[in-house]
C-alpha positions as CSV (number, residue, x, y, z in Angstrom):
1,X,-31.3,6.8,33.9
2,X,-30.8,10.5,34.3
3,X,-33.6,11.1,32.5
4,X,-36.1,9.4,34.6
5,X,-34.7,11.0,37.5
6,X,-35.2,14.5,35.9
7,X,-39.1,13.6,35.5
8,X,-39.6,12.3,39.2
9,X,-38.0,15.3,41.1
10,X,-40.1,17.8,38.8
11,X,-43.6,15.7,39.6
12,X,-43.7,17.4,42.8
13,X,-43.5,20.8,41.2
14,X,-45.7,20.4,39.1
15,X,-48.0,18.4,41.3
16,X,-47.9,22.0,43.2
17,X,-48.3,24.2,40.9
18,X,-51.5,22.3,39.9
19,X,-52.6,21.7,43.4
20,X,-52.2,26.1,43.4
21,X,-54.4,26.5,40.4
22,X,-51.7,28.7,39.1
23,X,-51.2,29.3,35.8
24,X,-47.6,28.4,35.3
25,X,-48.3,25.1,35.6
26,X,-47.7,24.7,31.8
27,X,-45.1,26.2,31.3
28,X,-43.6,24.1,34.1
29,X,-44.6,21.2,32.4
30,X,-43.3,22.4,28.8
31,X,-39.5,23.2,30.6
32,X,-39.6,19.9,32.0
33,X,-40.1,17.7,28.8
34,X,-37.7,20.4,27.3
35,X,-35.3,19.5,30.2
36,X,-35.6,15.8,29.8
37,X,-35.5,15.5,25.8
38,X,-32.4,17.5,26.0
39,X,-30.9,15.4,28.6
40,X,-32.0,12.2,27.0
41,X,-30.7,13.2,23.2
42,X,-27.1,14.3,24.9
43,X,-26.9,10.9,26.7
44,X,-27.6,9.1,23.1
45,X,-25.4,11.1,21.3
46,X,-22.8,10.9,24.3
47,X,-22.5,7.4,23.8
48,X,-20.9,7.6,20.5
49,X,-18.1,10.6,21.1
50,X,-14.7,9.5,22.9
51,X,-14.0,10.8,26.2
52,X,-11.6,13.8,25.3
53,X,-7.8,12.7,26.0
54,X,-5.3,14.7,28.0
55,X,-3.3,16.7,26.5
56,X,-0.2,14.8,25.9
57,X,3.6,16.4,27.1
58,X,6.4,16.4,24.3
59,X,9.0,14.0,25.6
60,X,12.7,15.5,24.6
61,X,15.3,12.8,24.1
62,X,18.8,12.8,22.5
63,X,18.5,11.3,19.4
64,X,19.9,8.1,19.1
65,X,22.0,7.8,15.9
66,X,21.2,5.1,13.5
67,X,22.8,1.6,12.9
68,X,25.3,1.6,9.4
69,X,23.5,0.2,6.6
70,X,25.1,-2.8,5.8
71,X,24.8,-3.7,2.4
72,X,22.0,-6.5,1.3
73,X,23.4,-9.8,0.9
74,X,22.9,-11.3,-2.8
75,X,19.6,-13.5,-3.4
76,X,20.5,-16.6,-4.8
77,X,20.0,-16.3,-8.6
78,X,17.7,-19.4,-9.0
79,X,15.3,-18.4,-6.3
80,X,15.0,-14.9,-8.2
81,X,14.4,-16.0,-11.3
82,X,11.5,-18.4,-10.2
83,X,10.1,-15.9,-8.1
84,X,10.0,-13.2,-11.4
85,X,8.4,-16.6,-13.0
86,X,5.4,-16.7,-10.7
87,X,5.5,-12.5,-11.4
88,X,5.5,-12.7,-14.4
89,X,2.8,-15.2,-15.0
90,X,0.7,-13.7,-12.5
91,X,0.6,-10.1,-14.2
92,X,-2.3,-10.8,-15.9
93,X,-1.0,-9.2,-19.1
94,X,-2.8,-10.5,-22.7
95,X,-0.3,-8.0,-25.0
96,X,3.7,-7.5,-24.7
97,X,2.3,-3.6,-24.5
98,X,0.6,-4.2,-21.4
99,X,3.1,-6.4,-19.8
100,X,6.0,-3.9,-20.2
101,X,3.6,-1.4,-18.9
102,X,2.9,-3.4,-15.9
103,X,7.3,-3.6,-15.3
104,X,7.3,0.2,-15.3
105,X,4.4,0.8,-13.0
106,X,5.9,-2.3,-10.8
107,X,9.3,-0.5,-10.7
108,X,10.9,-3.3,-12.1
109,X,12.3,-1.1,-15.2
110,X,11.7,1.0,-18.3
111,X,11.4,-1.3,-20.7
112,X,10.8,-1.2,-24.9
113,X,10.9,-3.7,-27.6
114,X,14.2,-3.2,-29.6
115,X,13.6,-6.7,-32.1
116,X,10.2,-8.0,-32.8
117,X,10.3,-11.4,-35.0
118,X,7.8,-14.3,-35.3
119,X,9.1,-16.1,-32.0
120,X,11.7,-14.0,-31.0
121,X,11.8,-10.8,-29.3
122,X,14.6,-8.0,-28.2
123,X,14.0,-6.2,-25.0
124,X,16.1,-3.5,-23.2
125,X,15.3,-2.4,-19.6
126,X,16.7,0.8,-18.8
127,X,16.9,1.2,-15.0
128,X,16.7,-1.8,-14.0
129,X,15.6,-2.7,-10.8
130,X,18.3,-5.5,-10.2
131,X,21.3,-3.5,-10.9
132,X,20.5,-1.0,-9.1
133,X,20.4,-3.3,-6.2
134,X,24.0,-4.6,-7.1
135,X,25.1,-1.0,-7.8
136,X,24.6,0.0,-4.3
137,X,25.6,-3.3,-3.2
138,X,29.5,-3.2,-4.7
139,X,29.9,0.0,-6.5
140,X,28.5,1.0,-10.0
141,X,29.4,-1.9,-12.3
142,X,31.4,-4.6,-12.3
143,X,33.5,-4.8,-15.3
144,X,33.0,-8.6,-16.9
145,X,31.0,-9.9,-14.3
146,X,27.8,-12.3,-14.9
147,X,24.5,-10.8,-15.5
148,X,23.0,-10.5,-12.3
149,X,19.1,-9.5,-13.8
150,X,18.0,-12.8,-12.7
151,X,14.4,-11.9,-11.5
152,X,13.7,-9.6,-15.1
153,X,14.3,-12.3,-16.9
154,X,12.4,-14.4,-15.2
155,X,9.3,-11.7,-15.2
156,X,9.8,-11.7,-19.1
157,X,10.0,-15.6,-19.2
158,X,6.5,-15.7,-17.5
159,X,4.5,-13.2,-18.9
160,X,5.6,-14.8,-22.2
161,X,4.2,-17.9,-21.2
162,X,1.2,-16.5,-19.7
163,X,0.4,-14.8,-23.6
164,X,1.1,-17.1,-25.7
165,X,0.4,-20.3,-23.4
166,X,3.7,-21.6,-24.6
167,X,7.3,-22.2,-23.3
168,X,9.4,-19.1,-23.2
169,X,13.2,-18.6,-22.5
170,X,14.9,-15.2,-21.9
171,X,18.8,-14.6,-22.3
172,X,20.2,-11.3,-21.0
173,X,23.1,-10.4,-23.5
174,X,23.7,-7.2,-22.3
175,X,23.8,-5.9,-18.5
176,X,24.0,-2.4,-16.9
177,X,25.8,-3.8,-13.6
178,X,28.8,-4.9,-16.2
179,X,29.1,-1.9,-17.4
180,X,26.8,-2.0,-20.3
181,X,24.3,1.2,-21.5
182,X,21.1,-1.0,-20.5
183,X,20.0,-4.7,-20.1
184,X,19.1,-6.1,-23.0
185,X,17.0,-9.8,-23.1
186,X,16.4,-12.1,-26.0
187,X,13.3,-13.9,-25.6
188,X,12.4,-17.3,-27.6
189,X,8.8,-18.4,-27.0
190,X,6.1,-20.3,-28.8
């Protein structure tokens, strides 16, 4: 260690400054712990600190231009709606309040209670997340086409069930990517 060798090459000095009867033999002393608890501290603390890198040099290359964004391919309608199922249940929501709340912070959509009956509730979603995948997909709407909010409904079929521990159907009867103002769901539970 660095430290020890510190302490053996400045015996001898002080072996001869003793030997002289001088009186600067303590203050040789003193500078030589100084000397060795300083070196011994900045090899403990050294241990700890990365070695400084080298500078790094900016590389300048053309940039390379991007691949076209191809549009993404449809998901299969019964694989979305079983996967807004297992959402849906898993949202942990005990109130409707809380499990609309929980579709806006997700993204899913802004929705609101338009209906509220014993068993039966209305829902719109405005900006949906589905149609806004199909709008970018083939143009805004598509007049007359099928509902294509698959996973919504299937994220309102399970937190339904989740609340009220029964079985719970949704039925989109209204849908933005056909050209409607919003979607709109009718849910049965109970």
């Amino acid at each position: 260690m660095a430290s020890l060798d510190l302490a053996d090459a400045l015996e001898p000095l002080a072996r001869f400054t003793f030997d002289r009867g001088g009186e600067g033999a303590l203050h040789l002393i003193a500078g030589g712990l100084v000397v060795v608890a300083a070196t011994s501290l900045r090899l403990l603390f050294a241990r700890g600190t990365p070695a400084p890198e080298a500078p790094r040099r900016a590389v300048l290359t053309k940039p390379r231009p991007l691949p076209a964004a191809s549009p993404a391919p449809p998901r299969d309608p019964a694989s979305e709606l079983a996967r807004g199922r297992v959402a849906g249940r898993r949202c942990g929501a005990r109130t409707l309040d809380s499990a609309l709340d929980r579709m806006a912070e997700a993204g899913v959509g802004d929705a609101r209670v338009l209906v509220s009956r014993a068993n039966l509730k209305v829902i719109r979603v405005d900006r949906c997340r589905s149609c806004a995948g199909r709008a970018r997909r083939e143009g805004f709407a598509v007049a007359g086409g099928a509902p294509t909010c698959e996973f919504e409904r299937g994220l309102l079929e399970g937190a339904f069930e989740a609340m009220t521990g029964g079985e719970a159907r949704a039925r989109e009867t209204r849908c933005a990517s056909r050209g409607d103002d919003g979607c709109v769901f009718e849910v049965v539970y109970g």
